[in-house]
BAPALO-444151 format. One record per residue (C-alpha): residue number from 1; chain; x, y, z. Coordinates in steps of 0.25 Angstrom, whole numbers, m for minus. Layout:
# BAPALO-444151
<site num="NUM" cadena="A" x="X" y="Y" z="Z"/>
...
# end
This chain:
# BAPALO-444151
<site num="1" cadena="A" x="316" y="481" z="410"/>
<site num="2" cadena="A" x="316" y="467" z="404"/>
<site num="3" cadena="A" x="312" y="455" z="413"/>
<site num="4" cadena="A" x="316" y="440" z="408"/>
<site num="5" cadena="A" x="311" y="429" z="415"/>
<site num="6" cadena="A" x="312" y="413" z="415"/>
<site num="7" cadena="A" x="326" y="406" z="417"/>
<site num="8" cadena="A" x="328" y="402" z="403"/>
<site num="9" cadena="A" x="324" y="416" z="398"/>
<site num="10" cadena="A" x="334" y="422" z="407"/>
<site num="11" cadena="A" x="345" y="414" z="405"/>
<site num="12" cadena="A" x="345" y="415" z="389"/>
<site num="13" cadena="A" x="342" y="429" z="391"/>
<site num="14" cadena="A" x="355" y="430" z="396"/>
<site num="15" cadena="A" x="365" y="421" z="389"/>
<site num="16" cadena="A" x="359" y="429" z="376"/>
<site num="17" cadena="A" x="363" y="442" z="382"/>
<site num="18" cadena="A" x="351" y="450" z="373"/>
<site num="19" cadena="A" x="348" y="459" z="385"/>
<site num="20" cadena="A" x="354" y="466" z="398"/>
<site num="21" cadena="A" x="353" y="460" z="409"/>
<site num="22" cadena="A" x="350" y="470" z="422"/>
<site num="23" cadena="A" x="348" y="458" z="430"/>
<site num="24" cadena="A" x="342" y="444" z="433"/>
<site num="25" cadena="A" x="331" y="440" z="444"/>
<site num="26" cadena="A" x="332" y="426" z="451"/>
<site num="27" cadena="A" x="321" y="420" z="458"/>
<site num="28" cadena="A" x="328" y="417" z="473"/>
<site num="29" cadena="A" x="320" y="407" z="474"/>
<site num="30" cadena="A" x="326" y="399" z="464"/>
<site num="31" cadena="A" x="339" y="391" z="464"/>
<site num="32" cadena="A" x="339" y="382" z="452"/>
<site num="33" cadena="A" x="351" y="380" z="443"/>
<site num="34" cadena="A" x="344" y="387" z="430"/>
<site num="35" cadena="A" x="342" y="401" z="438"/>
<site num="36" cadena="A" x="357" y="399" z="445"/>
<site num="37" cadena="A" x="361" y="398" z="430"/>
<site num="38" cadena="A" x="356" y="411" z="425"/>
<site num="39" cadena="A" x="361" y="420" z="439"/>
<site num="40" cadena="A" x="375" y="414" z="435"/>
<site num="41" cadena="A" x="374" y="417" z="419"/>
<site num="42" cadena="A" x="369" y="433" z="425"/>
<site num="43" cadena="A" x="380" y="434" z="435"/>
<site num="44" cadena="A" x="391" y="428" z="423"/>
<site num="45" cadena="A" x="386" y="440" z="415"/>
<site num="46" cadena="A" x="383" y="452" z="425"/>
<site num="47" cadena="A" x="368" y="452" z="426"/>
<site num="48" cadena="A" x="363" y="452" z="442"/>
<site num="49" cadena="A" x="354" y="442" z="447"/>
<site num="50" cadena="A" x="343" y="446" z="457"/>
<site num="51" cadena="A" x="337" y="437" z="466"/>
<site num="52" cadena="A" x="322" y="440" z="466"/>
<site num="53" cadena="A" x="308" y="433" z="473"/>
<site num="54" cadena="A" x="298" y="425" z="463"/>
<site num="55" cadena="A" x="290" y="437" z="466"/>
<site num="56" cadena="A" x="298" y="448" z="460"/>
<site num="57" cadena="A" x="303" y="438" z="447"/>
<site num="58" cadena="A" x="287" y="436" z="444"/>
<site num="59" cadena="A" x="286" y="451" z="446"/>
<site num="60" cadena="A" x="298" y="454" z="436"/>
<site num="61" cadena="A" x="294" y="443" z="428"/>
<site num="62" cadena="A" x="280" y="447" z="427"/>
<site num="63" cadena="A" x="275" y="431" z="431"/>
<site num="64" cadena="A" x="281" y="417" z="436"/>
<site num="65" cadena="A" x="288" y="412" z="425"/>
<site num="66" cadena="A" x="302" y="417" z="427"/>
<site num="67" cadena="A" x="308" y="404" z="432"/>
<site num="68" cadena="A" x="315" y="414" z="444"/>
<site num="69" cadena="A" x="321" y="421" z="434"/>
<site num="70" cadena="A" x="320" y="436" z="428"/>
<site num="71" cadena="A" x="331" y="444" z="420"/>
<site num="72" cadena="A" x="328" y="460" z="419"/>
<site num="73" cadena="A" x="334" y="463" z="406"/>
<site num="74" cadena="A" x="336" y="473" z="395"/>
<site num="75" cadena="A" x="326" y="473" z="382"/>
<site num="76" cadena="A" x="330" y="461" z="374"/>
<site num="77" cadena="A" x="341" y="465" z="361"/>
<site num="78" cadena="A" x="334" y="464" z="349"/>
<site num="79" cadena="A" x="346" y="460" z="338"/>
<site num="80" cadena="A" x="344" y="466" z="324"/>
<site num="81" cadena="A" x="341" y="460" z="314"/>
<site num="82" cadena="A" x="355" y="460" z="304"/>
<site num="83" cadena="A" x="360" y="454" z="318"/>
<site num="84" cadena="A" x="352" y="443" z="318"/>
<site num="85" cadena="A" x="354" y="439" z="305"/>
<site num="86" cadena="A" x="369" y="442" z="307"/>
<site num="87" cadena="A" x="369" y="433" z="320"/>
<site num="88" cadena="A" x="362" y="421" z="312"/>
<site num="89" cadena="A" x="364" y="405" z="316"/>
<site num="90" cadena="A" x="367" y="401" z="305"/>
<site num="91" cadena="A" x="370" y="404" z="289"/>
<site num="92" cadena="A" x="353" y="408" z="288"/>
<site num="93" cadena="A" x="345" y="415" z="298"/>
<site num="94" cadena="A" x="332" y="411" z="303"/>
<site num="95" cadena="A" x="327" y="425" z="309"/>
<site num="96" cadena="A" x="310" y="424" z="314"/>
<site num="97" cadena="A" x="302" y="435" z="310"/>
<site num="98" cadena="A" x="290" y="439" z="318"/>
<site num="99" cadena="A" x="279" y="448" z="318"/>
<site num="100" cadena="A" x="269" y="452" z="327"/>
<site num="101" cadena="A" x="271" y="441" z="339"/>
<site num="102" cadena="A" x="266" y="449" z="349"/>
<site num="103" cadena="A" x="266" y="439" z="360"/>
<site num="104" cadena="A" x="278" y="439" z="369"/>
<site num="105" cadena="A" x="276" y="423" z="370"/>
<site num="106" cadena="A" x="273" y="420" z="357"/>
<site num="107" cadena="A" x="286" y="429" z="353"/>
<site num="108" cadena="A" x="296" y="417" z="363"/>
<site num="109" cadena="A" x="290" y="406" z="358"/>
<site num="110" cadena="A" x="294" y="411" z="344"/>
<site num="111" cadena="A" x="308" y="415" z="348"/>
<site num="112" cadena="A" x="308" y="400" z="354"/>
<site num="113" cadena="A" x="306" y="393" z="343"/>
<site num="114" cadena="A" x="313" y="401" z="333"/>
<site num="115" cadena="A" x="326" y="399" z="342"/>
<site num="116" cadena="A" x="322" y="384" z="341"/>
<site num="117" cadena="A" x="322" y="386" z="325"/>
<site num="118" cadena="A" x="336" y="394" z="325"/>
<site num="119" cadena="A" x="332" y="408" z="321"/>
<site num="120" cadena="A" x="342" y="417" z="321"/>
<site num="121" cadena="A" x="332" y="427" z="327"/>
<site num="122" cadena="A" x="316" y="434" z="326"/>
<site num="123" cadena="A" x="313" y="447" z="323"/>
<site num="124" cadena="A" x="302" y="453" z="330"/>
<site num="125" cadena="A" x="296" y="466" z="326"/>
<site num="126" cadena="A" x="297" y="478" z="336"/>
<site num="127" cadena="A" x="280" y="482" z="335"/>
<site num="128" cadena="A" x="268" y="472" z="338"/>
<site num="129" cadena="A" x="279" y="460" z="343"/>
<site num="130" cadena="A" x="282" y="454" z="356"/>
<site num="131" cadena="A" x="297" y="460" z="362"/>
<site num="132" cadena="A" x="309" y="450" z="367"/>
<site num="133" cadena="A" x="302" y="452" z="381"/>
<site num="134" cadena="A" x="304" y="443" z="395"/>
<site num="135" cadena="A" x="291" y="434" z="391"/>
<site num="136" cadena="A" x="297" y="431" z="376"/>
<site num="137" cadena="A" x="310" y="429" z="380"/>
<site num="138" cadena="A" x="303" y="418" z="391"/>
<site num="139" cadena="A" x="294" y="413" z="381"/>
<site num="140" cadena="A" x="306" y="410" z="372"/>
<site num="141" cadena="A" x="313" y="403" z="380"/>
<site num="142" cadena="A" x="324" y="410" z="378"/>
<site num="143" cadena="A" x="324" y="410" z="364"/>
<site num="144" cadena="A" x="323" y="425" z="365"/>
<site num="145" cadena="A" x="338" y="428" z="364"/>
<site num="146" cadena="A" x="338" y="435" z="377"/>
# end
């Protein structure tokens, strides 16, 4: 089991459509247009939306900065290499190549910025690396591709 948290995490992470969805926690709490946005986006495309207490989203989330929102997902689709390349923007690639970022924030600030710059995509290597977890894809702001 997966967790995502954080509005903007949540909400990218499903109009990429990179991982099932099992289903989406709301804060009940919270009313605000940008959460009543993401519960629409799940019900247009099947996922269910639970509506949970702060307590149980911090529990999920594993702290407070979910923004009231949690997503309980599949393991993130990596894509393969040839179909990056095949998938590119433009007539050249610009593919990031890493090695050894083993710390899951460090890992979303560089999927941030190199979504700023256009990058086509970055390889990560399976061993001694951070993973597309919940805490890289909220670092990224949601530049993870979830």
């Amino acid at each position: 089991m997966n967790i995502l948290y954080g509005i903007n995490t949540v909400s990218e992470a499903l109009k990429a459509r990179g991982r099932a969805f099992e289903w989406v926690g709301a804060a009940k709490e919270r009313h605000d247009i940008r959460i009543q946005r993401v519960i629409e986006e799940c019900r247009k495309i099947g996922v269910p939306v639970r509506v949970l207490s702060r307590v149980e989203l911090d529990r999920l989330a594993g702290n407070a900065a979910h923004q009231g929102l949690v997503a309980v997902t599949s393991a993130k689709q990596y894509t393969d290499l040839d179909d990056l390349v095949a998938a590119r923007r433009g007539e050249h690639s610009l593919i990031v190549v890493l090695d050894g970022v083993e710390d899951p924030h460090n890992l979303g600030a560089i999927l941030r910025t190199a979504d700023a710059a256009g990058a086509d995509g970055v390889i990560i290597p399976e061993r001694r690396a951070a993973g597309v977890t919940g805490t890289v894809a909220k670092a990224s702001a949601g530049a993870s591709g979830d």
